[in-house]
C-alpha positions in Angstrom: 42.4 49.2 56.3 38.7 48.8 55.0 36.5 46.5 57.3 36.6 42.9 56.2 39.9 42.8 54.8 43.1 40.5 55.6 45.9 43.2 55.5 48.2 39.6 55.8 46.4 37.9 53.3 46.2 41.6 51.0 50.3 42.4 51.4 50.3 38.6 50.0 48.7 39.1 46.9 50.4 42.3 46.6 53.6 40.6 46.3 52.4 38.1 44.0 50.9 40.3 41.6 54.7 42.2 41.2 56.8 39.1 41.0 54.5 37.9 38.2 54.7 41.1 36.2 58.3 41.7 37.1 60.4 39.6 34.4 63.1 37.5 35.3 61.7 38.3 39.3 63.0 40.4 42.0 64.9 40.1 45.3 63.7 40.2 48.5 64.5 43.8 49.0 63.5 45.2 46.1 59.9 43.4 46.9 60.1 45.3 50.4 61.0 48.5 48.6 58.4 49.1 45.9 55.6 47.3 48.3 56.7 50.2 51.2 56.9 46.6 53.5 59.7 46.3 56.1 62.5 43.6 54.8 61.3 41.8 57.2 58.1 41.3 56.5 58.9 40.9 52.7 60.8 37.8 54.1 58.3 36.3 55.8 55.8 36.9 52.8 58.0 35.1 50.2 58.3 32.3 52.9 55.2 31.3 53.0 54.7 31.7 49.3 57.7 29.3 48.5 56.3 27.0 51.1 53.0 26.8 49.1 54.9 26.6 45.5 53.2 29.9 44.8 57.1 31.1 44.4 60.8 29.7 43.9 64.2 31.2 44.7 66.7 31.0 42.5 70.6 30.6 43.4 71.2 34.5 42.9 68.0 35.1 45.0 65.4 36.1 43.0 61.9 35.2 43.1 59.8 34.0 40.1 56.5 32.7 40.0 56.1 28.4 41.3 54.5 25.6 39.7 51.1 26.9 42.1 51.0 29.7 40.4 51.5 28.4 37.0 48.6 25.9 37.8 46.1 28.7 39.1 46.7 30.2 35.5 46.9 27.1 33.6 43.3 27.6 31.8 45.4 30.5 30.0 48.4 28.2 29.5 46.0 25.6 27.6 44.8 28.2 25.7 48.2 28.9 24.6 49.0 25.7 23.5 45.6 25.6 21.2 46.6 29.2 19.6 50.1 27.7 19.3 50.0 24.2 17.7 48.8 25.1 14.4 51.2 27.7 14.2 54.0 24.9 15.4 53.2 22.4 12.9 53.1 25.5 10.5 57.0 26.6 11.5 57.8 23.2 11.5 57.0 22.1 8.0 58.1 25.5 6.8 61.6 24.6 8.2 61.7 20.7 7.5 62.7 20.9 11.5 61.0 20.0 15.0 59.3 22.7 16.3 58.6 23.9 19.6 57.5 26.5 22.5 59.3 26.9 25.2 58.5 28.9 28.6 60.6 30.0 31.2 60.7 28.9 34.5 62.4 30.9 37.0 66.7 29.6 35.5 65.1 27.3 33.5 63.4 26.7 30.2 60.5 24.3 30.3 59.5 22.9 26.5 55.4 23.3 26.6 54.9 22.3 23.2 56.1 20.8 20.7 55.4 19.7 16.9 57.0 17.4 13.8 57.3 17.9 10.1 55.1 15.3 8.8 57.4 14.1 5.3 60.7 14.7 7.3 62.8 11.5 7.1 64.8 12.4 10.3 63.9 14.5 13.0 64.4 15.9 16.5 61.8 13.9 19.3 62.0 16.9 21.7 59.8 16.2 25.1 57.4 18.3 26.7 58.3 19.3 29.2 61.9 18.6 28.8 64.2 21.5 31.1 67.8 23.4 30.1 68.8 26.3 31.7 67.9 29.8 30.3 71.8 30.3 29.4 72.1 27.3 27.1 70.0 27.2 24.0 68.4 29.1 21.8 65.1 29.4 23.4 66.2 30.5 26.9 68.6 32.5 25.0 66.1 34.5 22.9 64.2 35.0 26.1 66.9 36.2 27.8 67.5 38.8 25.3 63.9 40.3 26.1 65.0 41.2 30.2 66.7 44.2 30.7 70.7 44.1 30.0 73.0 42.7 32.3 76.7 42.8 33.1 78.4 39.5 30.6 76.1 38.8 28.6 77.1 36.1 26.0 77.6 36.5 22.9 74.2 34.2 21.7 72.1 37.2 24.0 74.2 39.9 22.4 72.9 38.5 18.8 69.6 37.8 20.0 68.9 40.7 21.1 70.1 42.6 18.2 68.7 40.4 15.5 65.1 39.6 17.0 66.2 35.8 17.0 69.0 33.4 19.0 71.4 30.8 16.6 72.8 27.9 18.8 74.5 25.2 17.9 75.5 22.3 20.0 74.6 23.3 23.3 72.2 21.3 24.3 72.7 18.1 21.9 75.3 17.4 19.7 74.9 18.5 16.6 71.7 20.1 17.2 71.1 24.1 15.7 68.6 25.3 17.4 66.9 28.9 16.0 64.3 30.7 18.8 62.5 33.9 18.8 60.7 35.3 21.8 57.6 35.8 22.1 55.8 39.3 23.6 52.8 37.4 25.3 50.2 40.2 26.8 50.1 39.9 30.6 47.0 39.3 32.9 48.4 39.0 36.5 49.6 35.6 37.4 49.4 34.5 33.9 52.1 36.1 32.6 54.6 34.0 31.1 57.9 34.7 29.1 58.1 32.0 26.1 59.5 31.6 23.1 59.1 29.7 19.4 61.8 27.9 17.8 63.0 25.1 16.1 65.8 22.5 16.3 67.3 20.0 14.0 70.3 18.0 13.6 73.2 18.9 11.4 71.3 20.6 8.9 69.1 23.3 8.8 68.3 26.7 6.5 69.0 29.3 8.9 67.6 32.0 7.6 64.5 30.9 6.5 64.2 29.0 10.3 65.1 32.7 11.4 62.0 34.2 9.2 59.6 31.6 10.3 59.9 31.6 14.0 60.0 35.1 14.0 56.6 35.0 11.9 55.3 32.4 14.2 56.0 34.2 17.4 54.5 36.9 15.7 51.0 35.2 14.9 51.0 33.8 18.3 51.0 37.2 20.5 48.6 38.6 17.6 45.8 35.9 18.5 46.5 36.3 22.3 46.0 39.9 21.7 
């Protein structure tokens, strides 16, 4: 080890560095196995880390990046939202629907943005920073068709992932279709962050054209990030 460096404090960032550019995270022994750490000491690591919110566990084990993390990246999650909103408000009056982006959080979908079609008589108030779980929805759904395949996947991921865009309908409100496309955002170390741009309305909504324009939008926002 070079004079002057924490090897403590270096196998830490290590780990953080792979969990945040390892999508949908990793278990414990895979972290131990492509850092060349003993499991042990991979333990210990991801302790402290979850201790300091830099990480989170979910129920089947993995690790994903925390809300620490998230905050020492969050000048790039502001810039984000700038590139996005005009492109929201965009998708949104294109569709005649509430518009949003959505990122995922470890199991859960986290809405970051949202926008409403100004002459719309009715639509969807959807909060920022409202959470669902990745498996209901169309925008954890479209994300989820982006990670690598996995044993029962729905049918929603199947047709995500074939189609470039996720169709639900009722699942999170009823009566509510949502339509979601992923976005591909380019990754910088602990700012990397799987999203996705959609829109939602009640009863009624074009889907194809939704489908077109959130797709386009998604689009528009990884070309400005770019």
């Amino acid at each position: 080890m070079t004079a002057g460096r924490l090897k403590t404090l270096e196998r830490g960032i290590e780990a953080l560095l792979l969990i945040a550019r390892t999508p949908g995270g990793l278990k414990v022994g895979d972290l131990a196995e492509r850092l060349r750490l003993h499991r042990a000491v991979a333990y210990r690591i991801v302790a402290t880390l979850t201790d300091h919110a830099m990480v989170r566990r979910a129920e089947d084990g993995r690790i994903t990046l925390g809300t620490s993390a998230y905050m020492l990246g969050s000048r790039t999650l502001d810039g984000l939202r700038e590139t996005a909103r005009p492109i929201l408000q965009d998708l949104a009056e294109q569709s005649g629907a509430t518009a949003f982006l959505s990122i995922a959080e470890c199991d859960e979908c986290v809405v970051a943005l949202t926008a409403e079609p100004r002459e719309a008589a009715i639509a969807i108030h959807y909060r920022v920073g409202t959470r669902h779980p990745l498996q209901r929805g169309a925008a954890g759904i479209a994300i989820l068709a982006l990670r690598p395949e996995a044993e029962n996947e729905s049918d929603d991921i199947l047709f995500a992932r074939e189609h470039g865009y996720s169709v639900t309908r009722g699942q999170l409100h009823k009566g509510a279709i949502g339509v979601s496309s992923a976005a591909h955002l380019p990754t910088d170390g602990l700012t990397m962050l799987e999203c996705s741009v959609g829109v939602v309305a009640l009863e009624t909504l074009d889907v194809d054209l939704a489908a077109r324009a959130a797709v386009s939008a998604a689009r528009q926002i990884v070309d400005r990030l770019s």
